[in-house]
C-alpha positions in Angstrom: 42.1 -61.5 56.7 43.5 -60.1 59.6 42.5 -60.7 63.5 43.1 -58.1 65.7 42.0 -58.2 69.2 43.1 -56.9 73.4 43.9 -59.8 75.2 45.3 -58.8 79.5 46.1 -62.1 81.4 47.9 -62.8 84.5 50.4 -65.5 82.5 53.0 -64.0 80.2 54.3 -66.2 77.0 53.2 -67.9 73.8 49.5 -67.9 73.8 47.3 -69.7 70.9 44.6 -70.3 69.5 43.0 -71.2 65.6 40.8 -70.2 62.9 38.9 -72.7 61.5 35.8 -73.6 59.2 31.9 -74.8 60.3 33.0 -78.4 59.5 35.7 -78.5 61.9 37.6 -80.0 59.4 40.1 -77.1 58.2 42.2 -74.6 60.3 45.1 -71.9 61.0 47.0 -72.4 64.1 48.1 -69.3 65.5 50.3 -68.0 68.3 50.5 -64.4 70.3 52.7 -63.6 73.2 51.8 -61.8 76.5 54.3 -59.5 77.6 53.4 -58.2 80.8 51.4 -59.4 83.4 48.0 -58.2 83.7 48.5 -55.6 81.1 45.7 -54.9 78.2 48.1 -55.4 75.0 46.5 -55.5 71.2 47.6 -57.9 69.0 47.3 -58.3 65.5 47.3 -61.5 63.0 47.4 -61.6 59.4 45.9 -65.1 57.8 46.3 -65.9 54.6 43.0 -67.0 53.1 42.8 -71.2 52.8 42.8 -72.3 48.8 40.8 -75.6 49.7 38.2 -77.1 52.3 34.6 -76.0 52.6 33.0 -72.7 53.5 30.0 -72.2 53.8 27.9 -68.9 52.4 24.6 -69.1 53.8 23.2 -69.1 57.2 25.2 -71.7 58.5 28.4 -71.5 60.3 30.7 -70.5 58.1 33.9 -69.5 60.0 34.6 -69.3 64.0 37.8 -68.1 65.9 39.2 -69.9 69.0 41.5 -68.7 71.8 42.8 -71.7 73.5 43.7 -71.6 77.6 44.4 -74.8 77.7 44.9 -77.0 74.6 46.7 -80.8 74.4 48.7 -81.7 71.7 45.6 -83.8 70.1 44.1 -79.9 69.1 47.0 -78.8 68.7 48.6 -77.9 64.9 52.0 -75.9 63.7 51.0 -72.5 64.0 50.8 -69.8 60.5 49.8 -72.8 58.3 46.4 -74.5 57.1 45.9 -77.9 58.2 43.2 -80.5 57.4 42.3 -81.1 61.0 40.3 -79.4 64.1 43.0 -77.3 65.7 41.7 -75.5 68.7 45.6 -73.5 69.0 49.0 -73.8 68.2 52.0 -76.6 69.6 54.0 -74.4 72.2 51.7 -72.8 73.1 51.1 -72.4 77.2 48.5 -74.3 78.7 49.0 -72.8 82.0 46.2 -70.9 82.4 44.3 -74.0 84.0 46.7 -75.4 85.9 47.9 -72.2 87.4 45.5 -71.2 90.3 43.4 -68.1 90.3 44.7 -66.8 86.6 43.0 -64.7 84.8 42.1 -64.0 81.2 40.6 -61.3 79.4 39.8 -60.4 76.1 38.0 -57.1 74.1 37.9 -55.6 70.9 37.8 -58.5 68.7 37.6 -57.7 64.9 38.0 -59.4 62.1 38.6 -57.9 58.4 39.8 -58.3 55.2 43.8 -57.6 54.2 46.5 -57.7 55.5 46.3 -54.4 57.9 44.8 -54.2 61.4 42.6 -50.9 61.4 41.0 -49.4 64.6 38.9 -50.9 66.2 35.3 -49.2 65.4 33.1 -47.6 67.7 29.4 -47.9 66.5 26.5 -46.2 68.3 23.4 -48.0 69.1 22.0 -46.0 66.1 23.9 -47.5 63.8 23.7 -50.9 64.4 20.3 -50.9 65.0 20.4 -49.7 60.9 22.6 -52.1 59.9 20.2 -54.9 61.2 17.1 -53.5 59.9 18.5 -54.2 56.4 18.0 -57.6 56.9 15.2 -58.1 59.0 12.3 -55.4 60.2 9.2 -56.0 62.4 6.8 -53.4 62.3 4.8 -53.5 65.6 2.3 -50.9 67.0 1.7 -50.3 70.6 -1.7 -51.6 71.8 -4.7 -50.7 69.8 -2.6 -48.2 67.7 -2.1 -47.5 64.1 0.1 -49.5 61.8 -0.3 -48.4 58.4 -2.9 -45.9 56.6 -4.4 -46.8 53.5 -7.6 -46.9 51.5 -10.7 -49.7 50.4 -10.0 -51.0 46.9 -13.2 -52.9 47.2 -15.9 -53.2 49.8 -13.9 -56.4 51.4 -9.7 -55.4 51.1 -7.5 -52.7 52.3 -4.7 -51.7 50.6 -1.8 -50.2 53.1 1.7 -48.6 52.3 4.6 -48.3 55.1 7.9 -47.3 54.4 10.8 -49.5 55.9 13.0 -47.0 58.5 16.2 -47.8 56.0 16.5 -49.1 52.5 16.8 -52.8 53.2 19.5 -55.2 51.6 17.1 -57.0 48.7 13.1 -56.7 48.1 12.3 -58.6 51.2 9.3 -61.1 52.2 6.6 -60.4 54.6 5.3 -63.0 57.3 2.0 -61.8 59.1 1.1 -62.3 62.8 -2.5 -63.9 63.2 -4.9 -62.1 61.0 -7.0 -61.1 64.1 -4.5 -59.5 65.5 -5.6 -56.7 63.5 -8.3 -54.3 62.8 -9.2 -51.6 59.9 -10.4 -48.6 61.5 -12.9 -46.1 59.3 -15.3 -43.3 59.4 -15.8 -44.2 63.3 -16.4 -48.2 62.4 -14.2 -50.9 63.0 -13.8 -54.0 61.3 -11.4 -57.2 62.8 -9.7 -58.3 59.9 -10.0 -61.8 58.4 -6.6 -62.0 56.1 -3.5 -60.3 55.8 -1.2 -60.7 52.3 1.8 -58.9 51.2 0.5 -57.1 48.1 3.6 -54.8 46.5 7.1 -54.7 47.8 10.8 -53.3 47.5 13.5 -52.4 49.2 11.8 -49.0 50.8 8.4 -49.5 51.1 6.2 -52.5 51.9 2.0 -52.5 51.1 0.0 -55.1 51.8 -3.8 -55.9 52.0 -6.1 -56.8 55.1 -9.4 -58.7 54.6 -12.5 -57.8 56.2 -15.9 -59.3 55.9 -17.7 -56.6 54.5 -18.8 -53.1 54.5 -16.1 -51.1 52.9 -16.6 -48.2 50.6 -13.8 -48.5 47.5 -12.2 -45.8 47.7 -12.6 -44.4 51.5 -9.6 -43.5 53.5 -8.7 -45.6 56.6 -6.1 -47.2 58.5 -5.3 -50.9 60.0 -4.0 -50.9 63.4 -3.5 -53.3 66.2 -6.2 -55.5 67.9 -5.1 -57.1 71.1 -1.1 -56.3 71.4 -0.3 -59.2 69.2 0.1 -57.3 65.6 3.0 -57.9 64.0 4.4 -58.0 60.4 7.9 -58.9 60.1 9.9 -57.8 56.6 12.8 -59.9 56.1 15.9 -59.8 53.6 18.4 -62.3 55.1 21.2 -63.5 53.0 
């Protein structure tokens, strides 16, 4: 992978800092310098990937990067190799940022990718990342006393709604319901407050589920469930 970031600081020389496993038991020293004095300057690492140790592949931590200002010799490891130990940055490397009065450290752009080439850094809109989370997780949820999903009786006691997600999510997700009374099924002028709510068919693009009312439904009739009290919620998720 390669680690490519702007780092500006008021103390020039051999910076350092490690990349290391959720265990804190494997890690890759590295160095950078600092040229010029409070100056932004871009810097770029290639790291070879580790052949050993544990990584993790769920929702755990699975990898974290450190820049160290000010790291003792303990935390400290030879720097382009992969050591069995918690390195936090690399022998030589300065540790006068804290005992040098009023310096300064800054740091942007961090990215992380895989090869050996540092690309430019990418500029995503609010739009787009907005997407790229909704493939993983997307909570439908109306405004007060407002429509959620149209659908139609199947019997004289369930509902049967369709929604499309906003994006194709990453895998058919699973569906967790806010309180069943937060909802209502609206018809022909009547209202009825909803008693259960269940996911009924599902994929990556559409979600239906069914509501639950006591009674009085006509099979077959049009209507819609909407929000009760502000408290309607149904939440699709597709995590990893």
């Amino acid at each position: 992978v390669t680690l490519s970031f702007y780092v500006r600081s008021s103390i020039t020389g051999t910076h350092g800092g490690a990349l290391g496993n959720g265990a804190d038991n494997r890690s890759y020293p590295f160095t950078y310098a600092i040229s010029s004095a409070n100056t932004w300057e871009r810097k770029s690492i290639t790291i070879a990937g580790d052949t050993t140790g544990t990584w993790a592949t769920d929702t755990t931590r699975s990898l974290q990067i450190v820049w160290g200002l000010g790291v003792g010799s303990t935390n400290s490891g030879t720097a382009g190799e992969w050591a069995a130990a918690d390195y936090n940055s690399a022998t030589g490397a300065t540790t006068a940022f804290l005992t040098t009065l009023n310096a300064t450290w800054y740091l942007t752009g961090v990215q992380l990718e895989e090869g050996s080439t540092a690309t430019d850094f990418e500029h995503k809109s609010f739009a787009q990342e907005l997407a790229a989370c909704q493939r993983y997780s997307f909570v439908a949820k109306p405004p007060t006393n407002t429509a959620l999903a149209t659908g139609f009786a199947r019997t004289t006691t369930t509902v049967h709604c369709v929604k499309a997600f906003p994006v194709t999510m990453r895998a058919t997700p699973s569906l967790a319901f806010s309180s069943a009374t937060d909802f209502q099924v609206q018809y022909l002028g009547s209202v009825a407050t909803t008693t259960a709510m269940a996911a009924s068919e599902l994929g990556p693009d559409t979600m239906a589920f069914q509501a639950s009312v006591g009674s009085g439904l006509t099979a077959g009739q049009g209507m819609y469930v909407r929000d009760l009290n502000g408290g309607a919620t149904i939440t699709a998720s597709a995590e990893l």
